[in-house]
C-alpha positions as CSV (number, residue, x, y, z in Angstrom):
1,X,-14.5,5.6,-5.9
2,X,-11.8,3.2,-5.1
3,X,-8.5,2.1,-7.7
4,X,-8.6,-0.7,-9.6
5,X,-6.8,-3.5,-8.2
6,X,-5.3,-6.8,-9.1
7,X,-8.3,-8.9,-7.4
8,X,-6.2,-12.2,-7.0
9,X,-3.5,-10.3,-4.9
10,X,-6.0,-8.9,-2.8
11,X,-7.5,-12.1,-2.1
12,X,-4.0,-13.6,-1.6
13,X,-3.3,-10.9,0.4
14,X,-6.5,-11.2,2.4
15,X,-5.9,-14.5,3.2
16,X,-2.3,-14.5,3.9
17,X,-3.1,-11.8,6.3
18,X,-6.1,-13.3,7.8
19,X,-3.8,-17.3,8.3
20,X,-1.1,-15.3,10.1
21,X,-2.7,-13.5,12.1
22,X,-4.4,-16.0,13.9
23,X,-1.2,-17.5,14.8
24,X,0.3,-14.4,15.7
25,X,3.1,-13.5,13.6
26,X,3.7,-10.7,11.3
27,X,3.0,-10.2,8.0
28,X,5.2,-8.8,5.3
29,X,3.8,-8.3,1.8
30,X,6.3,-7.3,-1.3
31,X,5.6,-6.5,-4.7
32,X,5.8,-4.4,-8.0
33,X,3.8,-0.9,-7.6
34,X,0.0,-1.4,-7.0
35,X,-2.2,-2.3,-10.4
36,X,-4.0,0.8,-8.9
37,X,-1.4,3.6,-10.2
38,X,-2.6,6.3,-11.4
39,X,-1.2,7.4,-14.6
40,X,-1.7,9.2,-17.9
41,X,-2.7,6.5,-21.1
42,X,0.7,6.3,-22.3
43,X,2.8,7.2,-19.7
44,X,5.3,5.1,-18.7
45,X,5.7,3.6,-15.3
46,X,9.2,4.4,-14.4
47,X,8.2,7.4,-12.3
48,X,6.5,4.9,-9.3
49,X,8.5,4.3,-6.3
50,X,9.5,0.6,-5.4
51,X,7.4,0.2,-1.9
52,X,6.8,-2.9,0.8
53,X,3.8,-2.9,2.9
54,X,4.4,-5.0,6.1
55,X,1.2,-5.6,8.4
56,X,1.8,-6.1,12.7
57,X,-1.3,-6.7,14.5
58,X,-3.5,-3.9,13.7
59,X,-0.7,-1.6,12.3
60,X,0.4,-1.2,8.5
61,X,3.1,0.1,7.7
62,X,4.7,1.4,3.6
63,X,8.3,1.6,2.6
64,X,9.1,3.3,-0.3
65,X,12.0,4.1,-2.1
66,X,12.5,6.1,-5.7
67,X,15.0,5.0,-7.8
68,X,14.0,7.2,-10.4
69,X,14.5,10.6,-11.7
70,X,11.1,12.0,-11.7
71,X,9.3,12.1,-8.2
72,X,6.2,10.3,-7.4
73,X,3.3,10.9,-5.2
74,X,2.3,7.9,-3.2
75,X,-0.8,6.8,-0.5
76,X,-1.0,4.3,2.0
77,X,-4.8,3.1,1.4
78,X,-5.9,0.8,4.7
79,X,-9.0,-1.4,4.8
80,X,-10.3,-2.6,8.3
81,X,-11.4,-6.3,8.6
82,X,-14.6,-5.2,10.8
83,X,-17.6,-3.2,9.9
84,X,-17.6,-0.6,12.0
85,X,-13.9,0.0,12.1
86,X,-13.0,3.0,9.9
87,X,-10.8,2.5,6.6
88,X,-7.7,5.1,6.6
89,X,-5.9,6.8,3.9
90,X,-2.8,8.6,4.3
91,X,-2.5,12.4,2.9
92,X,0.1,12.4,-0.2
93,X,3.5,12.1,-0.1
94,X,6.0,13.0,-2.2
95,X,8.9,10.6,-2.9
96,X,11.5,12.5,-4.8
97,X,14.8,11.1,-6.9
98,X,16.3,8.5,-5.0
99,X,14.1,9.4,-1.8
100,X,12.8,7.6,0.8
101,X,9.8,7.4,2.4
102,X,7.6,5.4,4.9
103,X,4.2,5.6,6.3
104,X,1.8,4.1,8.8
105,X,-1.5,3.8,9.7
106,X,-3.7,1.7,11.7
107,X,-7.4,-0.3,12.3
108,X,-8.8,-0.9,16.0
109,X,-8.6,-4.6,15.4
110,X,-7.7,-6.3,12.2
111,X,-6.6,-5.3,8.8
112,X,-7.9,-6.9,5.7
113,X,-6.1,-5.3,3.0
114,X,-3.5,-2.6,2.7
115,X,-2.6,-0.8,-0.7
116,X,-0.1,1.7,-2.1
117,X,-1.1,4.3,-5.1
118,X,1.0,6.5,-7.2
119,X,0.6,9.7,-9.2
120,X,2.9,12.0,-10.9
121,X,3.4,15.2,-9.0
C-alpha cells in the first residue's frame, strides 16, 4: 500500500519532470517533508529531516539534512515512467541530530515521480 500524497505536487511534479526532460536538462524539486510522513496522531513534525530530491536523466537522487534533535528514518520512493520498468525503494536510513544523508536510485528510462517518507526511529 502506498503513502498518501499531496496529489497536486505529484502532478506538478510529473509534469515538470516530464517538460524538462524532453529538452534535456535537469530537474531539481524542493520542498517541505513529503504529505506522506509517517507519524503518530499527535506527534509533532519536528522530528523529519529537511530533504531535496533532484532528478538527471533516469537517476534520482535525496539530500537530506536533520536539524533536529530526535533522529528520523527516511526512504527514497522511485516510480518509473514505463510499464515494465520496475519502481525502486531505498532500504531505511537513519538521519540522526544534525546528520546528513543522501541517496540514489534509478529507472532504465524515465522517472515519473520521486518521493521521500519519514518515520520516527
Amino acid at each position: 500500500m502506498r503513502p498518501q500524497r499531496r496529489r497536486t505536487t505529484a502532478l506538478t511534479t510529473a509534469l515538470t519532470t516530464a517538460a524538462l526532460l524532453t529538452t534535456g536538462l535537469a530537474v531539481s524539486l524542493t520542498g517541505a517533508p513529503s504529505a506522506g510522513a509517517v507519524a503518530k496522531r499527535g506527534d509533532s513534525d519536528r522530528f523529519h529531516a529537511s530533504c531535496r530530491t533532484t532528478i538527471e536523466g533516469s537517476r534520482a537522487t535525496a539530500s537530506c539534512h536533520n536539524p533536529y534533535p530526535e533522529a528520523d528514518r527516511i526512504r527514497l520512493h522511485v516510480e518509473c515512467a514505463r510499464w515494465w520498468d520496475i519502481d525502486a525503494d531505498s532500504a531505511p536510513v537513519e538521519v540522526g541530530p544534525a546528520g546528513y544523508a543522501e541517496l540514489t536510485d534509478r529507472c532504465w528510462k524515465e522517472i515519473r515521480e520521486v518521493w521521500i517518507t519519514h518515520e520516527r526511529p
